[in-house]
C-alpha positions in Angstrom: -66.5 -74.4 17.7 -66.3 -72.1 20.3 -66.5 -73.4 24.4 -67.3 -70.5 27.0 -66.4 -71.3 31.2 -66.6 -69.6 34.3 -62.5 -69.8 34.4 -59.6 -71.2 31.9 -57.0 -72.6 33.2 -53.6 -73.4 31.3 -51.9 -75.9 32.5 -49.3 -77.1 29.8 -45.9 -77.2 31.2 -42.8 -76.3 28.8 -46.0 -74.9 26.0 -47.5 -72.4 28.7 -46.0 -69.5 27.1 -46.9 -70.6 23.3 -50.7 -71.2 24.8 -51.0 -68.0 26.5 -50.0 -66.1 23.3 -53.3 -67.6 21.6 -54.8 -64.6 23.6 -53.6 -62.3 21.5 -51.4 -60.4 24.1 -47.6 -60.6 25.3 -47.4 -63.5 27.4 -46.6 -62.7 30.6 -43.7 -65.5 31.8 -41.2 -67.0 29.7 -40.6 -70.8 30.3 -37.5 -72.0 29.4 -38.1 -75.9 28.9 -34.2 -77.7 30.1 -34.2 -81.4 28.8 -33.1 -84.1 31.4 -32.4 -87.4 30.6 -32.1 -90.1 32.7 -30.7 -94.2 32.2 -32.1 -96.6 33.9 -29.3 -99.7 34.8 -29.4 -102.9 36.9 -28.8 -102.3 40.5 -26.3 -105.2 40.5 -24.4 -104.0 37.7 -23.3 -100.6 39.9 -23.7 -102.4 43.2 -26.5 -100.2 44.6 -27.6 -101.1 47.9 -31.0 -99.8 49.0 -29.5 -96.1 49.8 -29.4 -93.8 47.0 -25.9 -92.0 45.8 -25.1 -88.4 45.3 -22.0 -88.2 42.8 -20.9 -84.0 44.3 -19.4 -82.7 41.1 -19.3 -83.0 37.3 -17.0 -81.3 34.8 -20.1 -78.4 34.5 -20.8 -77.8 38.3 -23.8 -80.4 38.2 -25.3 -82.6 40.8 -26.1 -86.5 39.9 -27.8 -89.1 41.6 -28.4 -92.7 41.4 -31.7 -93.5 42.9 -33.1 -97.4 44.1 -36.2 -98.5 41.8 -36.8 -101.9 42.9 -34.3 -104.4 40.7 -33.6 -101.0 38.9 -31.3 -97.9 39.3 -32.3 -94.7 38.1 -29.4 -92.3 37.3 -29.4 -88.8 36.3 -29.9 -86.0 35.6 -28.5 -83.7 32.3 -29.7 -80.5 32.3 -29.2 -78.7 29.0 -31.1 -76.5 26.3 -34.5 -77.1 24.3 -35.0 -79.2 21.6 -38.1 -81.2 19.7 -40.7 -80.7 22.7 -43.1 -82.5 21.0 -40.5 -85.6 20.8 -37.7 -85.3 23.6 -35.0 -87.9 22.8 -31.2 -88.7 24.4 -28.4 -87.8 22.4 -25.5 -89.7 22.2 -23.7 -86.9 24.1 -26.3 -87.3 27.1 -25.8 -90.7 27.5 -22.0 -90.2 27.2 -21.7 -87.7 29.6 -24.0 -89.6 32.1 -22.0 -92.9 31.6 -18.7 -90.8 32.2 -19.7 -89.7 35.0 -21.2 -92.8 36.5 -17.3 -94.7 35.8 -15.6 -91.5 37.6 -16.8 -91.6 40.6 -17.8 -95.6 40.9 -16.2 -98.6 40.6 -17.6 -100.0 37.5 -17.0 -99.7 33.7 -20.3 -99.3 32.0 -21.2 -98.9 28.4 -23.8 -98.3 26.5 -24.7 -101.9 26.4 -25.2 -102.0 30.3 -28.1 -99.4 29.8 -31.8 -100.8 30.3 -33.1 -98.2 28.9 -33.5 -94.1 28.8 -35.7 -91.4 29.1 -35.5 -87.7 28.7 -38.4 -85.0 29.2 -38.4 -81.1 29.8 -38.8 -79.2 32.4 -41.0 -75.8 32.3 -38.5 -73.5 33.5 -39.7 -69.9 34.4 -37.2 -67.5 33.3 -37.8 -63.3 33.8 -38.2 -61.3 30.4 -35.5 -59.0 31.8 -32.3 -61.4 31.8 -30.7 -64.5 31.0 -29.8 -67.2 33.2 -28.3 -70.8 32.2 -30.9 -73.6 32.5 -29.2 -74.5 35.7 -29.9 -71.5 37.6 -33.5 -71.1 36.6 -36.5 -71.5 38.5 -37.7 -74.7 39.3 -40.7 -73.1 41.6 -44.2 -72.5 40.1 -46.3 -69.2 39.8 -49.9 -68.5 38.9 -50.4 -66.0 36.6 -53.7 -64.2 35.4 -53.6 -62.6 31.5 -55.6 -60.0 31.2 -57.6 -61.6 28.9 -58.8 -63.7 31.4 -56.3 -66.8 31.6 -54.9 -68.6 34.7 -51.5 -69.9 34.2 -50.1 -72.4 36.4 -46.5 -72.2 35.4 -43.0 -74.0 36.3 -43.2 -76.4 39.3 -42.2 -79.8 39.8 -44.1 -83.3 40.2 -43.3 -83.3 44.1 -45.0 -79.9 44.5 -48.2 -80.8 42.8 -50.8 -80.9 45.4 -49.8 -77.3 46.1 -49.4 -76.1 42.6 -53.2 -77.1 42.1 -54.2 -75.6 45.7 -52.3 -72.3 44.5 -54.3 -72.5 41.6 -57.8 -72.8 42.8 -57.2 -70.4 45.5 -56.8 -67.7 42.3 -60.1 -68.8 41.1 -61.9 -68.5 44.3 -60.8 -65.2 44.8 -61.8 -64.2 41.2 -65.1 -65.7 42.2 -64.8 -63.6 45.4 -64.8 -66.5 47.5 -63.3 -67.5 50.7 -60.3 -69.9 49.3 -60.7 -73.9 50.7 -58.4 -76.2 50.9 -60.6 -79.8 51.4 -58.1 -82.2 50.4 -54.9 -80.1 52.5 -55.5 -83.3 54.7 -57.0 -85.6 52.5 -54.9 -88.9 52.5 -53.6 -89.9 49.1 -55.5 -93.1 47.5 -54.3 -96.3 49.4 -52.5 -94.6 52.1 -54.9 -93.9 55.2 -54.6 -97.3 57.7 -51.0 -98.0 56.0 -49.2 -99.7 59.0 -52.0 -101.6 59.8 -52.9 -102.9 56.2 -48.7 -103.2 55.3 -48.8 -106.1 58.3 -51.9 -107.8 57.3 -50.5 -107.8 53.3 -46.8 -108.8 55.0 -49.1 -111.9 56.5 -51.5 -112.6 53.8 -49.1 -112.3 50.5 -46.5 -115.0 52.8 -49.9 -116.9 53.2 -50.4 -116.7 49.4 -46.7 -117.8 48.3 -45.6 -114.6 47.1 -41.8 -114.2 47.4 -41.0 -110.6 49.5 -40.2 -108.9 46.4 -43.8 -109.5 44.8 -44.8 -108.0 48.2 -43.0 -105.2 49.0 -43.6 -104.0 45.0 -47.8 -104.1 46.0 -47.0 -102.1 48.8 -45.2 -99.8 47.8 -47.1 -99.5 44.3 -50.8 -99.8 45.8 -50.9 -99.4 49.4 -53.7 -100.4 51.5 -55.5 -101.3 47.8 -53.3 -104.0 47.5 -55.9 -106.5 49.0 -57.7 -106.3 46.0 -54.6 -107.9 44.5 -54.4 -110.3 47.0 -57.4 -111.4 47.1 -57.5 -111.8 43.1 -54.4 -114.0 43.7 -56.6 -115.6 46.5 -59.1 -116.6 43.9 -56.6 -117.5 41.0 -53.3 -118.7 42.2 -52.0 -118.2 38.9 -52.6 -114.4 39.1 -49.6 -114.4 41.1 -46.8 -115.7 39.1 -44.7 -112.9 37.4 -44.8 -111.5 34.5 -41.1 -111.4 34.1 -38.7 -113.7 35.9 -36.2 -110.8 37.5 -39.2 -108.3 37.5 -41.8 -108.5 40.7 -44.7 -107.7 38.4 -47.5 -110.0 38.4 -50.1 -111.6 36.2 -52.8 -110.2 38.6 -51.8 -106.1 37.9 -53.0 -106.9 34.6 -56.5 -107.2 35.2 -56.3 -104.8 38.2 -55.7 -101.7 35.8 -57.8 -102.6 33.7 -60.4 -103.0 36.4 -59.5 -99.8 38.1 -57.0 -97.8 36.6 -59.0 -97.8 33.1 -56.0 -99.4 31.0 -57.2 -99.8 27.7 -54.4 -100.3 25.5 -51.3 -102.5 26.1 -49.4 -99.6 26.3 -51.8 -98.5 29.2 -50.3 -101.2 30.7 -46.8 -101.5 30.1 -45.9 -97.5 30.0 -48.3 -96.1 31.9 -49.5 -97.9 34.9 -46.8 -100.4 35.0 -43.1 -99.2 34.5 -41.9 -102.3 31.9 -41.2 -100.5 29.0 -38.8 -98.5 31.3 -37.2 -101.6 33.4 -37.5 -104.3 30.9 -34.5 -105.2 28.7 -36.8 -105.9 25.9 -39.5 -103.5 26.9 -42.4 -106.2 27.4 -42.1 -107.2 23.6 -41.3 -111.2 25.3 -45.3 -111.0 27.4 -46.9 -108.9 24.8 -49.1 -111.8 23.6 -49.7 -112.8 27.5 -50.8 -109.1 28.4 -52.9 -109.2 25.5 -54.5 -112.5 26.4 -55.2 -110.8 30.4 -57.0 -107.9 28.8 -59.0 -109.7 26.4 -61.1 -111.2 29.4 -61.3 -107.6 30.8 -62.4 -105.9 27.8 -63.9 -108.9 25.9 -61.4 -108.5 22.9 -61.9 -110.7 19.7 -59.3 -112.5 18.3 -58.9 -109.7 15.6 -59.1 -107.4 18.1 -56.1 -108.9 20.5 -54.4 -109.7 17.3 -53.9 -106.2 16.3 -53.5 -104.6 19.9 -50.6 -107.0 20.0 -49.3 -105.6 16.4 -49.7 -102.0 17.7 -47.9 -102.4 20.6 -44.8 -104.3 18.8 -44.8 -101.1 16.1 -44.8 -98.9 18.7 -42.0 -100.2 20.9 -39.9 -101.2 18.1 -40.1 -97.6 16.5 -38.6 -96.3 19.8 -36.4 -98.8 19.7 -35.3 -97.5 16.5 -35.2 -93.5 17.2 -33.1 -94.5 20.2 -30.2 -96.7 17.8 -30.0 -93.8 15.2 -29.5 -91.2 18.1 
């Protein structure tokens, strides 16, 4: 099958270079992908107050931080060489080093038993053809390219820079278009944000009002902004839709239903991994309210029996696999 447009963007991160080969020519950038790996830990095992913690120095000349996420710390980051892409994974030696690190500099003796749970991902490095550089030095800007077979590559970057990676981006294809570049959304507010002080009082006074503790309502502002009234008033309607879905976690029954409402969560994976961080800040990954998440959806999507049934089976597999990969690490 072949598909013909106006303009082709590629847009794949640490396979850039491997996609723009498919042309047929000499890619133009070489991205080094650098794997970071990050643990996520209690906030009251390390003492974390709400200010995050720069640790200055590790044995290789590396930066580390330990970063606030709600009842959660993040820690991190490694920074070392490619591996799998298509299945980045912690090594024992990434979660030693980390841990090392972490008991230097702090007060506390963690071990691997401590750790929540971890994560690792690469980042899409741009590196010149001409030299070589460690990981560490690399760049961690972005840069459009145009092959001369007609591709747009958006390459490098980082999650903060986004917006302006994409605005770089389109203003390459208005000016192959020979058209005046636009930026409409430069001051676009972000979904939820526009009226924020305003609507964070009114959700201060209303989620009180409700009975939600100031955890449950600090965690729907910060996660939903002004859109957090839907929430509320869903709680409003069913009081039940406010109770949590795990006891030290401020996630509630209501986000459920929410996402798959609005945020087109189909799977309970959807749920847990994607909209909602549990699989990352849950000791047991939401395997203890798969059945209940199942049940929430069911009325959403009007799932069967069978059909829960095996959602719930899937999303035990799935978990439990990772769980696996992780212990033979």
């Amino acid at each position: 099958m072949i598909l013909r447009a106006r303009h082709i963007v590629n847009a794949t991160g640490v396979f850039s270079e491997q996609v723009e080969a498919m042309t047929g020519l000499e890619p133009q950038v070489s991205v080094e992908p650098s794997k970071g790996v990050h643990l996520v830990l209690s906030r009251k095992d390390i003492g974390l107050g709400d200010e995050a913690i720069v640790l200055p120095e590790t044995d290789d000349k590396r930066i580390l931080f330990i970063v606030p996420w709600e009842t959660r710390a993040i820690y991190g980051t490694t920074d070392t060489g490619s591996g799998d892409l298509n299945h980045p994974t912690a090594s024992k030696e990434d979660v030693a080093y980390l841990l090392k690190h972490l008991n230097r500099y702090l007060s506390v003796n963690l071990t691997e038993a401590d750790i929540i749970s971890v994560y690792a991902g690469y980042r899409p490095l741009v590196s010149s053809r001409s030299s070589e550089h460690s990981t560490a030095r690399l760049s961690r800007t972005h840069a459009v390219l145009q092959s001369p077979a007609g591709l747009v590559s958006i390459v490098g970057g980082k999650l903060t820079t986004y917006r302006r990676m994409a605005q770089d981006t389109v203003d390459v294809l208005n000016r192959r278009d020979g058209a005046r570049p636009l930026h409409p959304t430069q001051h676009l507010p972000l979904l939820g944000s526009a009226g924020w002080p305003a609507a964070y009082t009114e959700l201060q006074r209303k989620g009180t009002a409700l009975g939600l503790d100031a955890q449950i309502i600090e965690h729907l502002g910060m996660s939903y902004g002004t859109e957090a009234k839907a929430l509320l008033s869903m709680v409003e309607n069913n009081a039940a839709s406010g109770e949590r879905l795990i006891a030290d976690l401020p996630y509630i029954r209501a986000e459920v239903a929410y996402v798959c409402r609005q945020e087109m969560a189909m799977t309970p994976y959807d749920v847990l991994g994607r909209r909602m961080p549990i699989v990352l800040v849950d000791q047991q990954r939401g395997l203890g309210i798969i059945d209940e998440v199942v049940s929430i959806m069911a009325q959403e999507h009007n799932w069967s029996p069978l059909q829960q049934q095996s959602m719930s089976n899937d999303y035990r597999s799935l978990i439990e696999s990772q769980i696996a990969c992780e212990q033979a690490m």
